[in-house]
KEDRENTOR-162446 format. One record per residue: x, y, z of N, C-alpha, C, CB in turn; chain; residue number from 1. Coordinates in Angstrom, 1 decimal, always signed. Glycine has a CB too. Layout:
N
+--------+--------+--------+--------+--------+--------+--------+--------+--------+--------+--------+--------+-----+-----+
!    npx !    npy !    npz !   capx !   capy !   capz !    cpx !    cpy !    cpz !   cbpx !   cbpy !   cbpz ! mol ! seq !
+--------+--------+--------+--------+--------+--------+--------+--------+--------+--------+--------+--------+-----+-----+
!      X !      Y !      Z !      X !      Y !      Z !      X !      Y !      Z !      X !      Y !      Z !   A ! NUM !
...
+--------+--------+--------+--------+--------+--------+--------+--------+--------+--------+--------+--------+-----+-----+
***
This chain:
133
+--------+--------+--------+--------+--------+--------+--------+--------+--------+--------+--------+--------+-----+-----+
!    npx !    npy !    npz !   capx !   capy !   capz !    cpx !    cpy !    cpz !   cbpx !   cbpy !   cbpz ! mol ! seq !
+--------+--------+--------+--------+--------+--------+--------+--------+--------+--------+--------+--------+-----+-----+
!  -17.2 !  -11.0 !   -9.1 !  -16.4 !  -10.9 !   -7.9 !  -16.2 !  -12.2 !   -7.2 !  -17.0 !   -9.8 !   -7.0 !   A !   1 !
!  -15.0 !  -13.3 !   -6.8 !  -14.6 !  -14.1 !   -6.2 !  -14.5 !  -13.3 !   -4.6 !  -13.3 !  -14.7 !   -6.9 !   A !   2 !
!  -15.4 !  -14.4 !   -4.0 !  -15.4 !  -14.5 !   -2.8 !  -14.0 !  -15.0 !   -2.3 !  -16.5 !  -15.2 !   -2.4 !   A !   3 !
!  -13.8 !  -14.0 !   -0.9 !  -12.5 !  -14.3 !   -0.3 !  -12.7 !  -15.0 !   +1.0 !  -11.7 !  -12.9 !   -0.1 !   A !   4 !
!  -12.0 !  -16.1 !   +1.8 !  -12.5 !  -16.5 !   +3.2 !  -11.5 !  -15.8 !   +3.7 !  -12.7 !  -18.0 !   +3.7 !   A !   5 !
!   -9.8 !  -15.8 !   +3.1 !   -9.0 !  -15.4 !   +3.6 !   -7.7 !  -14.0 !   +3.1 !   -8.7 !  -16.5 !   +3.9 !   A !   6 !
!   -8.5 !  -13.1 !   +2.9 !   -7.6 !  -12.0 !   +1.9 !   -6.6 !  -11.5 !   +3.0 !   -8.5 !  -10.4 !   +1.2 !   A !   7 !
!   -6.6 !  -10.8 !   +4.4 !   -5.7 !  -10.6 !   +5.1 !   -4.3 !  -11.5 !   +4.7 !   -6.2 !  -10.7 !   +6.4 !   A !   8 !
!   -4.5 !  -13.0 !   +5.0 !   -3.3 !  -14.0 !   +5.3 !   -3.0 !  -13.7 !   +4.1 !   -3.4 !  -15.7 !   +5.6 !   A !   9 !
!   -3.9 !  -13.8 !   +3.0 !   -3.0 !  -13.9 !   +1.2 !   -2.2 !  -13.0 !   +1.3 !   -4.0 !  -13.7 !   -0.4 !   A !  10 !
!   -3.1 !  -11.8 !   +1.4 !   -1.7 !  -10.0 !   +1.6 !   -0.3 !  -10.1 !   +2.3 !   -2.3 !   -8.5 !   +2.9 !   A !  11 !
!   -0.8 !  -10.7 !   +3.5 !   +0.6 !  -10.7 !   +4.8 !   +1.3 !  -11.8 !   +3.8 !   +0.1 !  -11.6 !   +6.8 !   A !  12 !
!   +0.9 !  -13.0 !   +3.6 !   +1.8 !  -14.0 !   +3.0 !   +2.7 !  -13.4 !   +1.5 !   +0.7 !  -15.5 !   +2.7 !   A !  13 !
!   +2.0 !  -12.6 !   +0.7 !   +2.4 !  -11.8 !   -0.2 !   +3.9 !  -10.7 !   +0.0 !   +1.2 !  -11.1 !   -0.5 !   A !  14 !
!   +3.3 !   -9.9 !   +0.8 !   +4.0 !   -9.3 !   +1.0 !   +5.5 !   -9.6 !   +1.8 !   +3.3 !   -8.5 !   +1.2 !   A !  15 !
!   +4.8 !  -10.5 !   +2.8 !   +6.5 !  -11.3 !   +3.3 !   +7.1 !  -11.9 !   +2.8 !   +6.7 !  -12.0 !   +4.1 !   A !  16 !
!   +6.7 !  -12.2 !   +1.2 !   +7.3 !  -13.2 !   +0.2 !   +7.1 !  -14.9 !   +1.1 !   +9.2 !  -12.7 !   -0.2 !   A !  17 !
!   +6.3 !  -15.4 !   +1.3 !   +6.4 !  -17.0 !   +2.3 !   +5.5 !  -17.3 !   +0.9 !   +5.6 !  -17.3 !   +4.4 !   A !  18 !
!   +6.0 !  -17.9 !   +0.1 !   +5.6 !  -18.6 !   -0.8 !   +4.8 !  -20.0 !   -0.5 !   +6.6 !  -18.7 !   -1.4 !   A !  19 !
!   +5.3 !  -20.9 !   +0.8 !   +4.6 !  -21.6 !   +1.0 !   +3.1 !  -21.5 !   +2.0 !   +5.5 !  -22.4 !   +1.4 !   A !  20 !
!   +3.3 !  -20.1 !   +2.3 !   +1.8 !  -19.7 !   +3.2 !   +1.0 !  -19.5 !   +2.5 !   +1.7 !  -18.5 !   +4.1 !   A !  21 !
!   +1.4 !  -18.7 !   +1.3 !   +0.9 !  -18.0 !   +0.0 !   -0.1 !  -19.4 !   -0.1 !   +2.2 !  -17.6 !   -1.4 !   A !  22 !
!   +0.9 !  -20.4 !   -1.0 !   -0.2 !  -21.4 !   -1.8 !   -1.1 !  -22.5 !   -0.8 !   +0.6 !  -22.4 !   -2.9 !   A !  23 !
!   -0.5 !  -22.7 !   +0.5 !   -1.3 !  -22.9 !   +1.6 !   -2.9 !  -21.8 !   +1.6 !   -0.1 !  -22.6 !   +3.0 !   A !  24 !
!   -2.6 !  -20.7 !   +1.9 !   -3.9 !  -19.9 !   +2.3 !   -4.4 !  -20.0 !   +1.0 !   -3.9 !  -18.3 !   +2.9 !   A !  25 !
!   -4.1 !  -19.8 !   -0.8 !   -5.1 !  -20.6 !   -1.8 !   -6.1 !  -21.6 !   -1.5 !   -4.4 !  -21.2 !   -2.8 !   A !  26 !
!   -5.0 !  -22.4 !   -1.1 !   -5.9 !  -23.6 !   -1.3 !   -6.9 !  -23.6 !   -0.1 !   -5.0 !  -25.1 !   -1.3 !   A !  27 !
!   -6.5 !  -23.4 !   +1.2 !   -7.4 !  -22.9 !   +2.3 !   -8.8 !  -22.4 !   +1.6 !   -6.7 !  -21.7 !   +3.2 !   A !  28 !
!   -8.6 !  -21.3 !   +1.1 !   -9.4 !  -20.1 !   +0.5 !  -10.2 !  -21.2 !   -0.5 !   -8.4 !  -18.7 !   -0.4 !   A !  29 !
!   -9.8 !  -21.6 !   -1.3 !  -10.9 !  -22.4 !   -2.2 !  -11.9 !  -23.5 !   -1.5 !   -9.9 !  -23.4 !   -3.3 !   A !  30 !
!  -11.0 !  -24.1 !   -0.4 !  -11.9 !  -25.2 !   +0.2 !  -12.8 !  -24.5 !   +1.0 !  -11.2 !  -26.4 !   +1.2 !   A !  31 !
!  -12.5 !  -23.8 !   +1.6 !  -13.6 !  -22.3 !   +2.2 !  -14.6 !  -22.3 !   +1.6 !  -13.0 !  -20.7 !   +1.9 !   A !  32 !
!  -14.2 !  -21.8 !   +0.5 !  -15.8 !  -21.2 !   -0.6 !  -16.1 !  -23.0 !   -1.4 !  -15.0 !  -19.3 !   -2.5 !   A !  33 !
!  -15.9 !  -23.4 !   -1.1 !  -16.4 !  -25.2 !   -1.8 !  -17.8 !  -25.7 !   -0.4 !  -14.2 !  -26.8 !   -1.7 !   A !  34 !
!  -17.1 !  -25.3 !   +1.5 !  -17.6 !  -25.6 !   +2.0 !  -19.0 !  -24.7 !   +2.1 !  -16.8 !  -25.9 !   +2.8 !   A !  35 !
!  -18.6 !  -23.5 !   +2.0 !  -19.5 !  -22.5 !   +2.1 !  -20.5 !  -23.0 !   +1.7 !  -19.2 !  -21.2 !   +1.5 !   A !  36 !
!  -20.6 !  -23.1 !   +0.3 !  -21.8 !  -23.3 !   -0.9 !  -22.4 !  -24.1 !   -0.5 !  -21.5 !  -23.7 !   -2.4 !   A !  37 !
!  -21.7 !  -25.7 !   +0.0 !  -22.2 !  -26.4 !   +0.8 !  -22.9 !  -26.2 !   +2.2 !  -21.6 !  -26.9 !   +0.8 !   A !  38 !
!  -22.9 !  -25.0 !   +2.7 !  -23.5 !  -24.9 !   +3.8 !  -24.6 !  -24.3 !   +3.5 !  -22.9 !  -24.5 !   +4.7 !   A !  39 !
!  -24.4 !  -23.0 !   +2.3 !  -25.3 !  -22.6 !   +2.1 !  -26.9 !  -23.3 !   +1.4 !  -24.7 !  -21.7 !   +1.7 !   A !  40 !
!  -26.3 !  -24.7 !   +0.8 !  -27.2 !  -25.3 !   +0.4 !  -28.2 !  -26.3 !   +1.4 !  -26.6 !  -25.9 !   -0.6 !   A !  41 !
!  -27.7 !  -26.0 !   +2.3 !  -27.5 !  -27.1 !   +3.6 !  -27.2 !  -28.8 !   +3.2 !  -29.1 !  -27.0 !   +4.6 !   A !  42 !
!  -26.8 !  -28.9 !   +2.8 !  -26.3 !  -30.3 !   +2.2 !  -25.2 !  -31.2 !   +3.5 !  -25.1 !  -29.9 !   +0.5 !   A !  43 !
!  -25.5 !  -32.5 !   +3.8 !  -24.3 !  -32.9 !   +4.1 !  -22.9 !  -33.0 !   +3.0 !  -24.8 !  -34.2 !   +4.5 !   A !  44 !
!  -21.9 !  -32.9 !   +3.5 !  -21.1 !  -32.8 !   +3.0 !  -19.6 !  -33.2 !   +3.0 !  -21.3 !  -32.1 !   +3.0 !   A !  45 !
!  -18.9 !  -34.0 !   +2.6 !  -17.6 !  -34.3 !   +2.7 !  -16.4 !  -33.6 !   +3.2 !  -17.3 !  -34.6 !   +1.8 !   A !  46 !
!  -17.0 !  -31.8 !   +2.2 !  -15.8 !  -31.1 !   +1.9 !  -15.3 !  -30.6 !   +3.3 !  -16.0 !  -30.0 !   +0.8 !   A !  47 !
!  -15.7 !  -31.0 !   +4.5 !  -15.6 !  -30.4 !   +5.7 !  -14.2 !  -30.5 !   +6.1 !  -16.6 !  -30.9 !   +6.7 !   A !  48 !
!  -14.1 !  -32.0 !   +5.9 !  -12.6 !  -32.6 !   +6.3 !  -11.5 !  -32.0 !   +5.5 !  -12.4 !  -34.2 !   +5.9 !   A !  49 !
!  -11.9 !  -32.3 !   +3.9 !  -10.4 !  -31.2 !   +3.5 !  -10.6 !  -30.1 !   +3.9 !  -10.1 !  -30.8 !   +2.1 !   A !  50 !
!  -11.4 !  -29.2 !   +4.1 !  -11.3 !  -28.0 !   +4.7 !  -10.3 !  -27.8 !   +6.3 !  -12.9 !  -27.7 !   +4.8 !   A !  51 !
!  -10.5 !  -28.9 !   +7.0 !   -9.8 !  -28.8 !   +8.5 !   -8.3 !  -29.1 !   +7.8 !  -10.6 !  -30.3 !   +9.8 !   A !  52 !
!   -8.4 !  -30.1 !   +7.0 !   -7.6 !  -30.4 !   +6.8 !   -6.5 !  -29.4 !   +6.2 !   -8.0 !  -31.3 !   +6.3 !   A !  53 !
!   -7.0 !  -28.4 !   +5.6 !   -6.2 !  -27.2 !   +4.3 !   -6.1 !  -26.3 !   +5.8 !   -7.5 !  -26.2 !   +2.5 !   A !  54 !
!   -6.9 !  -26.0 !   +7.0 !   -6.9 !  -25.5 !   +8.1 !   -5.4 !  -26.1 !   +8.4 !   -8.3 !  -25.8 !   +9.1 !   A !  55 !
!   -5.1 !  -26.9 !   +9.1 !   -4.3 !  -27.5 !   +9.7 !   -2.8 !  -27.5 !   +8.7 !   -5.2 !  -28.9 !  +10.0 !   A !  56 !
!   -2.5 !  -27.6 !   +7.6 !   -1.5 !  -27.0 !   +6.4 !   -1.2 !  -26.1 !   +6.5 !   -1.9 !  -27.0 !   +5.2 !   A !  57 !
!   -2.5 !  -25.2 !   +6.4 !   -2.3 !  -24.0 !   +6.7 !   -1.4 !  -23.3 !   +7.8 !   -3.3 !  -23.7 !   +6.9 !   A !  58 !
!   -1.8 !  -23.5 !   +8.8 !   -0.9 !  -23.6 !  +10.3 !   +0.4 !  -24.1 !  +10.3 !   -1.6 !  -24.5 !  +11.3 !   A !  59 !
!   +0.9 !  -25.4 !   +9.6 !   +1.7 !  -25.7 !   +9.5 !   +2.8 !  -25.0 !   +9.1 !   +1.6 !  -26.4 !   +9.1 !   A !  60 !
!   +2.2 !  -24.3 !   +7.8 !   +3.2 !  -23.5 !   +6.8 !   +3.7 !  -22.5 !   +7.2 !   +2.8 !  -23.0 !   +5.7 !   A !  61 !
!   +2.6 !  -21.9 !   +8.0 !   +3.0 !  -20.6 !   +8.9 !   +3.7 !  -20.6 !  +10.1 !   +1.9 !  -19.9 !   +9.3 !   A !  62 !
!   +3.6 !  -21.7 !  +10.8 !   +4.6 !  -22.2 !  +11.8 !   +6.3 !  -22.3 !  +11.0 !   +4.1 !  -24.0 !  +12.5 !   A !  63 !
!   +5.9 !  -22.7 !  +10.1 !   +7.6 !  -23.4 !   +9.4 !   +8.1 !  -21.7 !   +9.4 !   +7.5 !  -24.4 !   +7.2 !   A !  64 !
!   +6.9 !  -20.7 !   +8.3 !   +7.5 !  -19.6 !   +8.2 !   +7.7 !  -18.9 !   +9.4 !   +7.0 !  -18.9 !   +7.4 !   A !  65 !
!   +7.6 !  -18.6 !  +10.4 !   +7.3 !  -17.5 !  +11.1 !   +9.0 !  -18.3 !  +12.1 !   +5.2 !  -17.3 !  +11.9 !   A !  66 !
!   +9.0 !  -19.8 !  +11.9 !  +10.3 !  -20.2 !  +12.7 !   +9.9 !  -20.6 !  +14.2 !  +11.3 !  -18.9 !  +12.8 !   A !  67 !
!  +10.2 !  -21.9 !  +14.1 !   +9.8 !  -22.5 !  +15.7 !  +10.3 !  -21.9 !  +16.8 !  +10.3 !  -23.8 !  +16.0 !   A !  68 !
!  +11.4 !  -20.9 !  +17.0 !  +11.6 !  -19.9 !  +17.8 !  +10.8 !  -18.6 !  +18.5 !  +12.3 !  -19.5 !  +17.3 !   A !  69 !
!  +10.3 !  -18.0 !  +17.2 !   +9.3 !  -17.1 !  +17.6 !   +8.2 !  -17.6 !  +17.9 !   +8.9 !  -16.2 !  +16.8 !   A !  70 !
!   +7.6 !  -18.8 !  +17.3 !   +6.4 !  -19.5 !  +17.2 !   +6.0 !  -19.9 !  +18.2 !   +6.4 !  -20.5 !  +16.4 !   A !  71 !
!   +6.7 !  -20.3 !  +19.0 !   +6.6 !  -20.7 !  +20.5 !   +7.3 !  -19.7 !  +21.9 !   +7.3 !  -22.2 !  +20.6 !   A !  72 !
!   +7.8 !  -18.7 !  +21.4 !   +8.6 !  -17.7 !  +22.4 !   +7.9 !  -16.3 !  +21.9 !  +10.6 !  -17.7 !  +22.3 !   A !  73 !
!   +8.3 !  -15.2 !  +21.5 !   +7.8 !  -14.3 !  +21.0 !   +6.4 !  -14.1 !  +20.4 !   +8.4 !  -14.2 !  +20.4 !   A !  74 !
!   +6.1 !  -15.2 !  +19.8 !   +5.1 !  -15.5 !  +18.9 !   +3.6 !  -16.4 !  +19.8 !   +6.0 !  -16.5 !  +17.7 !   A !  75 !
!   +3.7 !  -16.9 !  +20.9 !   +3.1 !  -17.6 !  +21.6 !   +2.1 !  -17.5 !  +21.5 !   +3.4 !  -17.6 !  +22.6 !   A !  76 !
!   +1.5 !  -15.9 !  +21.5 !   +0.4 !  -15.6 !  +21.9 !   +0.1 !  -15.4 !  +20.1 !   +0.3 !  -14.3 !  +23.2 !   A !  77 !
!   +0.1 !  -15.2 !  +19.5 !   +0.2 !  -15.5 !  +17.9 !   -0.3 !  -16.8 !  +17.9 !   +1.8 !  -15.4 !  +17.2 !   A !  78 !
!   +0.0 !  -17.9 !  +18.0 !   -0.2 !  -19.3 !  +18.4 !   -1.3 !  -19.5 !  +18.5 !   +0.4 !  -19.6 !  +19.4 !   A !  79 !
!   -2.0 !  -19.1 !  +19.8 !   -2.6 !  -19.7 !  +21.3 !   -3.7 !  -18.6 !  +19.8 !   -1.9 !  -19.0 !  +23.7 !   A !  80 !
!   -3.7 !  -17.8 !  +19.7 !   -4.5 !  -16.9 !  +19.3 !   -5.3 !  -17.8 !  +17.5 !   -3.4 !  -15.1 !  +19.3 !   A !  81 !
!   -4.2 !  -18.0 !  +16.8 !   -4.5 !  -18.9 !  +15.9 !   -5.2 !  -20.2 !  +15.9 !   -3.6 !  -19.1 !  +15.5 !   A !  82 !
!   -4.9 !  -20.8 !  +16.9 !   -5.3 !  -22.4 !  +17.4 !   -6.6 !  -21.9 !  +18.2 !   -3.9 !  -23.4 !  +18.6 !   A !  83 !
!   -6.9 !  -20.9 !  +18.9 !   -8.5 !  -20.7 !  +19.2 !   -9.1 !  -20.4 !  +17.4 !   -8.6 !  -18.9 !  +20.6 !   A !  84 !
!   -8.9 !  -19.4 !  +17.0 !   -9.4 !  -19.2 !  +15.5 !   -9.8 !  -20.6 !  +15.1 !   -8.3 !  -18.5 !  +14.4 !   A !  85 !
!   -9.1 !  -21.7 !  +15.0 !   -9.1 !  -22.6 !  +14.0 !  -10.5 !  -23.4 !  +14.9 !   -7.4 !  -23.4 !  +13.7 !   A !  86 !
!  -10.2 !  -23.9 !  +16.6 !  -11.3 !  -24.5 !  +16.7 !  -12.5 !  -23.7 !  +16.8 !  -11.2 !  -25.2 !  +17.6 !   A !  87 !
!  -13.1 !  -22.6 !  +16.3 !  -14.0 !  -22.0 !  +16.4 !  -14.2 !  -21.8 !  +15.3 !  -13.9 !  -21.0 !  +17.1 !   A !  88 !
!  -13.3 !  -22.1 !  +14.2 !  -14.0 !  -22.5 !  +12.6 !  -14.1 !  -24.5 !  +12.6 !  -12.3 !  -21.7 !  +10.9 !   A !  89 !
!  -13.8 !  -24.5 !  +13.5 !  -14.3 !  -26.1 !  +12.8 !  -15.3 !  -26.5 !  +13.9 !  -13.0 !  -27.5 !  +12.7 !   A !  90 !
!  -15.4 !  -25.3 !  +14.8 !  -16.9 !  -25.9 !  +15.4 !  -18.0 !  -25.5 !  +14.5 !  -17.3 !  -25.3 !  +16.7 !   A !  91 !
!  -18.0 !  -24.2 !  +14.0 !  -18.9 !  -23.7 !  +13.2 !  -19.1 !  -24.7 !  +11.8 !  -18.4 !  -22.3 !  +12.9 !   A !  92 !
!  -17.9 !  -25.3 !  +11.3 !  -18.2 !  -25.8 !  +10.3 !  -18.8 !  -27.2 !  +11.1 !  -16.9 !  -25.8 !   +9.2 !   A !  93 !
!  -19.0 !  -27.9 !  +12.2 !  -19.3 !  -29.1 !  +12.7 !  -21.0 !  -28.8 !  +12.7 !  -18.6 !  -29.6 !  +14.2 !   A !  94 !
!  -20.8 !  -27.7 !  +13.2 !  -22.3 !  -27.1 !  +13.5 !  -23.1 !  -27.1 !  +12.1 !  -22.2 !  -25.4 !  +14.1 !   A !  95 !
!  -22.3 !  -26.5 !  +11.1 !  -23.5 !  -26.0 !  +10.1 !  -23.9 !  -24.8 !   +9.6 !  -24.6 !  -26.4 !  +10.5 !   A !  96 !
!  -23.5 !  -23.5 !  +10.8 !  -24.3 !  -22.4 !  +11.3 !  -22.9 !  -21.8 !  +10.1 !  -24.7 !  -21.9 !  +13.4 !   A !  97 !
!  -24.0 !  -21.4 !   +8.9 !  -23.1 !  -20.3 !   +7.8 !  -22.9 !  -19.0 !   +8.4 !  -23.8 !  -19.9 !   +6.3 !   A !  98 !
!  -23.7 !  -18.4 !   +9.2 !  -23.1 !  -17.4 !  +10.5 !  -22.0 !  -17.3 !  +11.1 !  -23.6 !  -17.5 !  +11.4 !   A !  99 !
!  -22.3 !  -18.1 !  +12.0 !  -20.7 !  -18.5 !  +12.8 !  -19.5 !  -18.8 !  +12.0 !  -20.9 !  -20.0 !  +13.7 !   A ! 100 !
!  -19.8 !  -19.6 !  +10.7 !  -18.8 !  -19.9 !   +9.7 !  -18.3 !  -18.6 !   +9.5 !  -19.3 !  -20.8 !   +8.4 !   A ! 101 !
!  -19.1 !  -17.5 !   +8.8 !  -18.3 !  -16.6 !   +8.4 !  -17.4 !  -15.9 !   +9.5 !  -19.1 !  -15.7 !   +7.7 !   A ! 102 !
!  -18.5 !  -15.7 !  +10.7 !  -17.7 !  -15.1 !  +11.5 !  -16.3 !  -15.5 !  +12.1 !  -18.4 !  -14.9 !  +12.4 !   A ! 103 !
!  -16.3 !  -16.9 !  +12.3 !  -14.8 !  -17.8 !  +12.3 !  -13.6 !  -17.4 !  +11.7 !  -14.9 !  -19.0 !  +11.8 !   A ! 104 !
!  -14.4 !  -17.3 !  +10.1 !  -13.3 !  -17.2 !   +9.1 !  -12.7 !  -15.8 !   +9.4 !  -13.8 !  -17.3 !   +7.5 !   A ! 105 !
!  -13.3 !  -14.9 !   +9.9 !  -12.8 !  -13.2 !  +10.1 !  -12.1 !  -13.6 !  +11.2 !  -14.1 !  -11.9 !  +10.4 !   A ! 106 !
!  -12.0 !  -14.0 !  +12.4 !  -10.8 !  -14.0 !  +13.2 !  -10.4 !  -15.0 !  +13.0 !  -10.9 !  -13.8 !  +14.5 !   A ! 107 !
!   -9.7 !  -16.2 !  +11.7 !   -9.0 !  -16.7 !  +12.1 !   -8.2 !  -16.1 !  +11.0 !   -9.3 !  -17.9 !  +12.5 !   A ! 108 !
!   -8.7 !  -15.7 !  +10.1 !   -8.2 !  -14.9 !   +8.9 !   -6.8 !  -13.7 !   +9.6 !   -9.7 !  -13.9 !   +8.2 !   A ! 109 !
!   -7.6 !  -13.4 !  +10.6 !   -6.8 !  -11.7 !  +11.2 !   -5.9 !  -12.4 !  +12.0 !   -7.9 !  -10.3 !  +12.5 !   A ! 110 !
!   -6.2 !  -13.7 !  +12.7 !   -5.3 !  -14.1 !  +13.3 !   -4.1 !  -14.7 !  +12.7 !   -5.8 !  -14.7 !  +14.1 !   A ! 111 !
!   -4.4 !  -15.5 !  +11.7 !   -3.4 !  -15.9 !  +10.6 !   -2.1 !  -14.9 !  +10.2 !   -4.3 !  -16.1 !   +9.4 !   A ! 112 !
!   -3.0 !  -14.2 !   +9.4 !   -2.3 !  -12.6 !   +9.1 !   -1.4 !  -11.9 !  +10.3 !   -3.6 !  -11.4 !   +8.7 !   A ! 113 !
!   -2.0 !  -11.8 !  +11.2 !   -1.5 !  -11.3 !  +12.0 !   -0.1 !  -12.3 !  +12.6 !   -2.7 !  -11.0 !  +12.9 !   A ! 114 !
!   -0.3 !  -13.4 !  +12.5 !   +0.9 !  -13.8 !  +13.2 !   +2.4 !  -13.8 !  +12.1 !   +0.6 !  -15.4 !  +14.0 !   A ! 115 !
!   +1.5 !  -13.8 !  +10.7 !   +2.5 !  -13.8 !   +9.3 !   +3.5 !  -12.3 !   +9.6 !   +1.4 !  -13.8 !   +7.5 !   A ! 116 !
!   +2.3 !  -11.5 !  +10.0 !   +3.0 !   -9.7 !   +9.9 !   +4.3 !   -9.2 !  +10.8 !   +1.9 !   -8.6 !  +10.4 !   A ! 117 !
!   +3.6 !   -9.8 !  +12.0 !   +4.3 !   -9.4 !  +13.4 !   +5.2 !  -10.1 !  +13.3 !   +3.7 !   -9.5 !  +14.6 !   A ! 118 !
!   +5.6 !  -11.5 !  +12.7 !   +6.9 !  -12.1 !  +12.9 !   +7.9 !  -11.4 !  +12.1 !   +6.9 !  -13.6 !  +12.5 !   A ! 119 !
!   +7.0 !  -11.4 !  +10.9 !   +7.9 !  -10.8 !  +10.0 !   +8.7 !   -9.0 !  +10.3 !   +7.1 !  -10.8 !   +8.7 !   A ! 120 !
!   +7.8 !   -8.3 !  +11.2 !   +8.1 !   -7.5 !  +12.1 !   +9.5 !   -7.1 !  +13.0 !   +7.3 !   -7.9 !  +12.7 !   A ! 121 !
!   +9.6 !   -8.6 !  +13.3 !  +10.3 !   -9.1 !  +14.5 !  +11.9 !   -9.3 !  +13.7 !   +9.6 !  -10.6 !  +15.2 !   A ! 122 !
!  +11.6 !  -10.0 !  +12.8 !  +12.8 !  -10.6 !  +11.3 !  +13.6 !   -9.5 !  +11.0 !  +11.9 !  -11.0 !   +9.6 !   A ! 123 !
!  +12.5 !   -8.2 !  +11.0 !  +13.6 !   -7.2 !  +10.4 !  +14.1 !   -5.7 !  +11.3 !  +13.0 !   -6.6 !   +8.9 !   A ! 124 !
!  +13.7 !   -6.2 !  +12.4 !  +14.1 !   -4.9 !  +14.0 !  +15.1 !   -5.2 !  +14.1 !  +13.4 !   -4.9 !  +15.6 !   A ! 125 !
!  +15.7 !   -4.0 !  +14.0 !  +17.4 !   -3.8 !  +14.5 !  +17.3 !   -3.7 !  +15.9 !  +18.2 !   -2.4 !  +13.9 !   A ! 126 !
!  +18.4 !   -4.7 !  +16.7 !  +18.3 !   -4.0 !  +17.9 !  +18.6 !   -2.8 !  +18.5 !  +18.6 !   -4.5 !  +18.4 !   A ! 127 !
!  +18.1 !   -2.2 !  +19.6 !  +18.9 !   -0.8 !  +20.2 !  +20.4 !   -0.9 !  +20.4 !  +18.4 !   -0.5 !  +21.8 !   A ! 128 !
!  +21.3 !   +0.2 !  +20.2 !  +22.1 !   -0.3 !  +19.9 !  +22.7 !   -0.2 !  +21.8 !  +22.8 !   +0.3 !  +18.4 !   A ! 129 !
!  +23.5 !   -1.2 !  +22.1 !  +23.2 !   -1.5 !  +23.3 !  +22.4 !   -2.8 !  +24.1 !  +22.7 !   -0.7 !  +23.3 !   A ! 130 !
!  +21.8 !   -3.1 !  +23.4 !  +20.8 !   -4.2 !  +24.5 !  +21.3 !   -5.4 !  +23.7 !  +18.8 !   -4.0 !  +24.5 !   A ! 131 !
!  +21.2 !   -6.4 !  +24.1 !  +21.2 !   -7.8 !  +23.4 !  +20.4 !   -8.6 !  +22.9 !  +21.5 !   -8.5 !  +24.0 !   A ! 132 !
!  +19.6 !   -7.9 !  +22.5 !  +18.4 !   -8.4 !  +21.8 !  +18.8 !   -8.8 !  +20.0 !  +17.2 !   -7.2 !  +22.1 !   A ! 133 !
+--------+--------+--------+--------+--------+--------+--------+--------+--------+--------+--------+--------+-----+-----+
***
């Protein structure tokens, strides 16, 4: 069994077809379980930076997909909600504490996912017929 850091985002990114979130959250997911091992060994360790770094890609990709419109209007709190996730995985990873690490990864995971779903949500609502939305 392959350990997952981020299965939610992989699903959401899957099923919304975003091919570039998709191989974004891989590679996320690998540096994840590269840092893990390392924490679990307690080792200093390099892999911390690519890890922020596949963090930060990550975000990117899903900004590009989700569309700078929602991303910052509709999507805001999607945002605000992701960018807390992220510094609360790179405190944990500054820290060390494989605790906090995992727990990080679980809301930033939901929060990831979550902003991939709900946009995509948004993408395919018809409006009332009537309103201007």
């Amino acid at each position: 069994m392959t350990a997952s850091f981020l299965p939610l985002t992989v699903d959401a990114a899957r099923r919304a077809d975003a091919p570039e979130v998709l191989r974004h959250a891989l590679l996320t997911d690998r540096a994840a379980a590269e840092c893990w091992t390392v924490l679990l060994a307690g080792c200093e360790f390099s892999t911390k930076r690519d890890l922020d770094a596949r963090l930060r890609k990550l975000s990117e990709a899903t900004a590009e997909h989700v569309g700078t419109r929602w991303w910052f209007a509709d999507g805001a709190g999607h945002r605000k909600r992701v960018a807390r996730a992220q510094e609360n995985l790179v405190a944990a990873i500054a820290e060390g504490d494989g605790q906090e690490f995992a727990l990080a990864f679980v809301g930033y995971d939901n929060a990831m996912a979550g902003a991939v779903v709900c946009a995509g949500i948004g993408k395919h609502r018809r409006p009332v017929e009537g309103s201007t939305a």
